[in-house]
N, C-alpha and C positions, 0 to 999 in steps of 0.2 A: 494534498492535505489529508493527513489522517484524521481518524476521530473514533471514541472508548466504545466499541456497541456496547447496547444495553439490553436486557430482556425486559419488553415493555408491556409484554400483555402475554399470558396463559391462558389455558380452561383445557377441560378432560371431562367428558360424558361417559355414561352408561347406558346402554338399552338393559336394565334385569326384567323388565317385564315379557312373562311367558307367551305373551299371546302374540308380541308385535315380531315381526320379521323385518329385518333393514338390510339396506346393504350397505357396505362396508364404506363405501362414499359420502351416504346420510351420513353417519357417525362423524365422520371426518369432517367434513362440510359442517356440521354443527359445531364440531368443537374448534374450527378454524373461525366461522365468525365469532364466535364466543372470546375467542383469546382479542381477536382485532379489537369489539366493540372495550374487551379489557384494558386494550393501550389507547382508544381515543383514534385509530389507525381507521381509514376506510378503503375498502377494495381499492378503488382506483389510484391509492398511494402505492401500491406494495408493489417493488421491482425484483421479485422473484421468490420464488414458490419450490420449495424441497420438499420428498415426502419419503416415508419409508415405505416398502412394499408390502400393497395388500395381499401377498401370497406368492409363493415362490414360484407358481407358473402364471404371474402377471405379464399381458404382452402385450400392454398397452404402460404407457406413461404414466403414474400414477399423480405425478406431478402437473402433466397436462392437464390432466382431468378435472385436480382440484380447482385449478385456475379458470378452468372453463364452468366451473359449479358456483364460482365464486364472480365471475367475470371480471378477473384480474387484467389487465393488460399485457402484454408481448413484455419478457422480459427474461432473467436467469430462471433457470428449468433444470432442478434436478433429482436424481432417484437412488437412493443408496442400496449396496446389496444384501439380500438378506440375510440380515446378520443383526444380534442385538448388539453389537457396536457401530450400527449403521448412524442410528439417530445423532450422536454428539459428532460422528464424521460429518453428518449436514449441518449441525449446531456449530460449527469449525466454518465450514464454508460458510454459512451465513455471520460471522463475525468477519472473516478475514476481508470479506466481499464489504461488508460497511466499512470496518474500519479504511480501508483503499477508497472507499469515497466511490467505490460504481455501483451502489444504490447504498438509497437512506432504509428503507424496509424490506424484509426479507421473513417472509412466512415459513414457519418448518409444521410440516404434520405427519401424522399417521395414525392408524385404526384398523380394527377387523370385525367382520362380525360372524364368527364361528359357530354361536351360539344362534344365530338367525339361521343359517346354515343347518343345523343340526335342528333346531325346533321346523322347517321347512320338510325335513326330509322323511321326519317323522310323521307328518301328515301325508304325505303325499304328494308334498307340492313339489314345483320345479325352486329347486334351492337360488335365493337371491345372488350369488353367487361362488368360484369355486372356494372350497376350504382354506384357509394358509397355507397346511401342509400337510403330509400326508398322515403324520399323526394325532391333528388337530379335533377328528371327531370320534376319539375313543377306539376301543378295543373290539367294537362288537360289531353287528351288520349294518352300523350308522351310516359308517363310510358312504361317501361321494361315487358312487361308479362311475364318474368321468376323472376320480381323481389318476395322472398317469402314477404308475411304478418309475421307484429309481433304477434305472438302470445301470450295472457294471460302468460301462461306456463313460457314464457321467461323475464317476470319482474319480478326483484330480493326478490320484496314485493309487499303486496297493496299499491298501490300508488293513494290518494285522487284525483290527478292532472288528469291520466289516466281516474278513476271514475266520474267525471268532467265532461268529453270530451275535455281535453285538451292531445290530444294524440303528434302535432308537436311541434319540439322547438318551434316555434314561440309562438304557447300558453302559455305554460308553464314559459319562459321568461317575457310574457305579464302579468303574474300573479304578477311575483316578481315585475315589474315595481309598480302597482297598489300598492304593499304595503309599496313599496318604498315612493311614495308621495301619501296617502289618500286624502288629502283635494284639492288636487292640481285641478286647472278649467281645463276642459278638450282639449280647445282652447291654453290656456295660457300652456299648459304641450305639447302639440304637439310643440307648439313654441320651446319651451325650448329645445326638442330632436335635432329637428331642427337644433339649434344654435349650440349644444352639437356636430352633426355630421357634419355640414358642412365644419369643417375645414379638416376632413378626406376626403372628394373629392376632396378638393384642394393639400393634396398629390397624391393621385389615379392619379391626374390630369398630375402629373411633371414624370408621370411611363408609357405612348402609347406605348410603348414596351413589358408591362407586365401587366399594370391594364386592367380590360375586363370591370371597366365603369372610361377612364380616360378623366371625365367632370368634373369640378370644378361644383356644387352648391350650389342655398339659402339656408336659411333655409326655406323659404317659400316653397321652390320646394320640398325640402326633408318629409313635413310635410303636403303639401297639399294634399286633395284628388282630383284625377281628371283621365283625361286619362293616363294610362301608371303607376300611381302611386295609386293603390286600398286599401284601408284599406286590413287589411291582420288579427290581432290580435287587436284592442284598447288598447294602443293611434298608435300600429307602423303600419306606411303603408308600401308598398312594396321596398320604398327606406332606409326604416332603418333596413331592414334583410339581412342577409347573404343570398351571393348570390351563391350555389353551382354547378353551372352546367357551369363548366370552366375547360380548358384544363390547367394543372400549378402543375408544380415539381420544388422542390427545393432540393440543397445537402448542407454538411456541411462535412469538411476536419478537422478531428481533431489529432491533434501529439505532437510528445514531443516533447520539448523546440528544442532540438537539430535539432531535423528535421525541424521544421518551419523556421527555416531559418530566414528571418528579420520582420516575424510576430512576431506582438506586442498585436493584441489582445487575448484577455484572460474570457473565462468564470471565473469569483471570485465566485460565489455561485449559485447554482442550488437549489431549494429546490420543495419539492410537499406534498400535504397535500390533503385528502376527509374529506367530509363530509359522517355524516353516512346513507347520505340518502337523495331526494327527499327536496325543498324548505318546502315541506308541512309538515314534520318533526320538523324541528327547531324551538326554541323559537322566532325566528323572522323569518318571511318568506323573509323578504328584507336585510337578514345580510346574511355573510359566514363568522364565525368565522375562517374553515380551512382558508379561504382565504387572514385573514386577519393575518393568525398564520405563513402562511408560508412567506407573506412578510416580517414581523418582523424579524423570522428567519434567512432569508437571508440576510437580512441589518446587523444582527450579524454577521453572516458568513463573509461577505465582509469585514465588521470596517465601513462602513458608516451608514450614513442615508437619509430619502427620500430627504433632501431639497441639498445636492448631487447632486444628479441625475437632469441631465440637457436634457434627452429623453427618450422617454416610448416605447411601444408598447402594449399597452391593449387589451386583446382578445375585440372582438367587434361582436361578431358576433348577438348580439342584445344588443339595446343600455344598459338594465339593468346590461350589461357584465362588458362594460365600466364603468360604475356607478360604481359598486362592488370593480374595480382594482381600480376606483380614491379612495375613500372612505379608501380601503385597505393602499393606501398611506400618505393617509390624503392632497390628493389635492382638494383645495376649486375650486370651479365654473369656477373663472376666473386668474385660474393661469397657466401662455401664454406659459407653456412646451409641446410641444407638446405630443399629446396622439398614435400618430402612425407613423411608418417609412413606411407602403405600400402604406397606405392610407383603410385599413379596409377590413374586411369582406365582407360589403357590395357593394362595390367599386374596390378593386384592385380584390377582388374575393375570395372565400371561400371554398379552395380544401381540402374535408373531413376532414380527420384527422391530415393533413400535412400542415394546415396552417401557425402553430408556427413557423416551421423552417423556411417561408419566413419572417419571423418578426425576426427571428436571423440573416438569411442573410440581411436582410434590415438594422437591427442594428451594424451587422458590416460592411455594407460599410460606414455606419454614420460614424465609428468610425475612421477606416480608413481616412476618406475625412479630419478629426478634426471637421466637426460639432456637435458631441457629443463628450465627455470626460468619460461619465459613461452612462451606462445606461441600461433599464429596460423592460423586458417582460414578459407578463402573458400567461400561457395559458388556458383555461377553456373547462370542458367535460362535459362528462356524463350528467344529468339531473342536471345541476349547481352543480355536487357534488365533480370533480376531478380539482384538479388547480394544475399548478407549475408557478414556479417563477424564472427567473436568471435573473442576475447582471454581465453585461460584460462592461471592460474595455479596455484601451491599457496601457504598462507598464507593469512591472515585480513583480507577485503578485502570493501568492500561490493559489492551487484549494480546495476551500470546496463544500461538500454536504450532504443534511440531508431528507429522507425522515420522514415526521411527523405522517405518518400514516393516522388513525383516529382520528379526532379532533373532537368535540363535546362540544358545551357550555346547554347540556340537549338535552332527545330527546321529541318529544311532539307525544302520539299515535294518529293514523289513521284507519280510518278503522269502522267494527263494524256495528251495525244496530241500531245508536242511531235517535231518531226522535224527534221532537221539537222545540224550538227555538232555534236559534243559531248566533252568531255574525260573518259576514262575515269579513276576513283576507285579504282577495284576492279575485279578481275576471276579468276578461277581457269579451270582446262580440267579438265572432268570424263572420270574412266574408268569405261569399264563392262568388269567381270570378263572377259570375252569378245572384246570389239569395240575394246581402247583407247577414244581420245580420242572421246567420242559429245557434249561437248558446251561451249563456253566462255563461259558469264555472262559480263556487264560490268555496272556500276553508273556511268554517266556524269552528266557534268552538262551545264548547259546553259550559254552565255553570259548568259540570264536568272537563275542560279542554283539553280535546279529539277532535280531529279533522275530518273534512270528506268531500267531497268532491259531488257536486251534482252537477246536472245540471237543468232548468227553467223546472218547470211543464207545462206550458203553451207554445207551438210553438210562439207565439208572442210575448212574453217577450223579447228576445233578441233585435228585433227592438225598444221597447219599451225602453228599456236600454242605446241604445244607444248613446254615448254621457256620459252616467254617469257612476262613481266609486260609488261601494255600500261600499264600505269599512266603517267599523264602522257601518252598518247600521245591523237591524235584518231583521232574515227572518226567515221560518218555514218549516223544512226540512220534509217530506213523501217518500213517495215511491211510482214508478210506474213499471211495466215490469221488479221487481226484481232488481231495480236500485234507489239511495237515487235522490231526486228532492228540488227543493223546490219555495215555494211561496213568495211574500214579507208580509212580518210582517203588 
């Protein structure tokens, strides 16, 4: 016998206080009984425990652990990969798993405490535990000394991006922005982000209880370079990145109909879809077909469609993110629905892999209050290549989900030891805290079609660039130190 799960109990904490050091467990554990005591749910109901990963060299269970902080009993156990499309793939299991009738409660959580982390390391002390990830504690001598390096070894493929020198998200990101808008002035395109995020501050703004930057700003502020706000990747400066070094767990209470009690919201459709690889892969480096396969999808799955939906929640954790889910929706520029319930990545804060789930708790207290009646969240991983999608409402509606796999509209090779001329696709000029412009990827193609990835032969080129998108333009790829380069045409 089937039956409709239902989301019966949320909560989302914050540690902002500077003095307190937690680890990433606390958090979690707090925000797990918090969401139970919310549905009326006690430990010794809940027949299974999902979590998102505290950190991408976890090598323990994260899932275990909660259960064992909670003294959950013997039951479904599981842990998604890190990916911020991890949460709604548990949020998917724990539906499909009630609705099947093999358990009534199903706990999903996740948290980090990056910021305990980093207040730890600063003292002296021995850190509560390791980082999220390797970029999670800033640019300076913060860092974790036990964090590992990635090594070669551990990319899935050649990746043009990596080859590049676009090794953090934020480059890689900054690439698909570039091919996102080629022609765009590079004044007038800052603006534009600008405008595109400043409404997400102004929710961060209405959250001093849980966003870790809750200040409404410009778009001038958001887009300007200056003190406090450094170019980071071209066009984003430091206020339009995700911001990961925050203490922030969030849970989600999911059960069958019966058990929720006089909960009414309801995940309608979950869905998730990869790409088969890296931006630099695809026939457009500025599209995600997956992503644009699995919103379609779920709009079946529900019976609606986008113009429906009356609130979103767009992964944001670089503006190109945002781009991608409006695009996926087919929402034009200036259409006044809102794009987030926390107020963003960059803003309410961007805890590893467990972001999503505050963008489901956020979208169902929406739902709850009646300021939304439907509505919409993305999540996005991996190297732009993992997304999921759900569609929650209130009201009595049944539960679908559909993982789409591998989605592919063509793949475009990379790689190789081609040299030549080649037409640049992408490209960004990185800054380092110190030194400016230290460096300017390109992802070029070849008149065979083939792809590759180089970096400026010239140390001064990067300065030199600055300011400009090569996109469309040639340039004349070589080799230096065993590595593709190249010159302008």
């Amino acid at each position: 016998m089937s039956t409709s799960p239902v989301i019966a109990g949320v909560a989302q904490v914050a540690n902002l206080d500077e003095e307190r050091v937690v680890h990433p467990l606390d958090l979690i554990e707090e925000a797990a009984r918090a969401a139970l005591e919310d549905a009326g749910i006690t430990a010794d109901q809940v027949g299974g425990v999902l979590t998102a990963p505290m950190s991408t060299w976890a090598s323990e269970r994260t899932s275990e652990l909660v259960a064992g902080r909670l003294g959950v009993p013997g039951g479904l156990r599981g842990d998604a990969s890190y990916s911020g499309a991890g949460p709604q793939r548990l949020l998917a299991e724990a539906g499909r798993a009630v609705a099947a009738g093999e358990v009534d409660v199903v706990l999903v959580a996740g948290g980090i405490a990056d910021a305990s982390v980093r207040r730890a390391t600063r003292r002296g002390e021995e850190p509560p535990a390791l980082p999220t990830a390797a970029w999670s504690q800033g640019s300076r001598a913060e860092r974790v000394d036990a964090t590992p390096a990635f090594r070669r070894s551990d990319l899935p493929a050649y990746l043009a991006e990596w080859a590049a020198g676009a090794a953090l998200p934020s480059a890689y990101f900054a690439l698909v922005e570039s091919a996102m808008h080629p022609d765009a002035d590079a004044v007038d395109h800052g603006r534009w982000l600008g405008e595109l995020l400043a409404p997400f501050t102004a929710v961060a703004a209405q959250r001093p209880d849980l966003a870790w930057f809750p200040v409404a700003r410009s778009a001038a502020e958001i887009a300007g370079v200056g003190e406090g706000n450094r170019m980071i990747a071209e066009p984003y400066t430091k206020l339009m990145c995700s911001f990961p070094t925050v203490d922030l767990a969030a849970a989600v209470v999911v059960t069958s109909q019966e058990l929720g009690g006089t909960s009414s919201v309801r995940p309608l459709a979950l869905t998730a879809a990869k790409e088969p690889g890296p931006p630099s892969v695809r026939p457009d480096i500025g599209r995600s077909v997956a992503l644009e396969r699995a919103v379609e999808q779920a709009q079946v799955l529900a019976g609606i469609d986008a113009a429906a939906i009356d609130g979103f929640d767009l992964y944001s954790c670089f503006p190109a993110a945002v781009q991608l889910g409006s695009r996926a929706f087919g929402l034009a520029d200036d259409d006044p629905r809102p794009r987030t319930v926390t107020g963003g990545l960059p803003y309410f804060g961007g805890p590893g892999a467990s972001y999503t789930l505050h963008a489901v708790v956020g979208m169902v207290e929406e739902l709850r209050a009646g300021r939304v009646r439907l509505g919409a969240v993305v999540g996005v991983g991996g190297m732009l290549d993992d997304f999921s999608v759900g569609i929650y409402a209130t009201g009595d509606a049944p539960f679908a989900w559909a993982d789409l796999g591998e989605v592919a509209d063509g793949v475009v090779e990379t790689g190789g030891d081609g040299r030549g001329r080649a037409v640049v696709e992408a490209m960004t000029v990185l800054h380092d805290r110190d030194h400016g412009p230290v460096g300017a990827p390109v992802i070029a193609r070849f008149a065979d079609g083939t792809r590759i990835g180089a970096r400026a032969a010239d140390p001064a080129l990067p300065a030199a660039l600055a300011g400009r998108n090569l996109v469309g333009d040639e340039v004349v790829i070589g080799e230096a130190d065993g590595r593709a380069v190249y010159t302008l045409a």
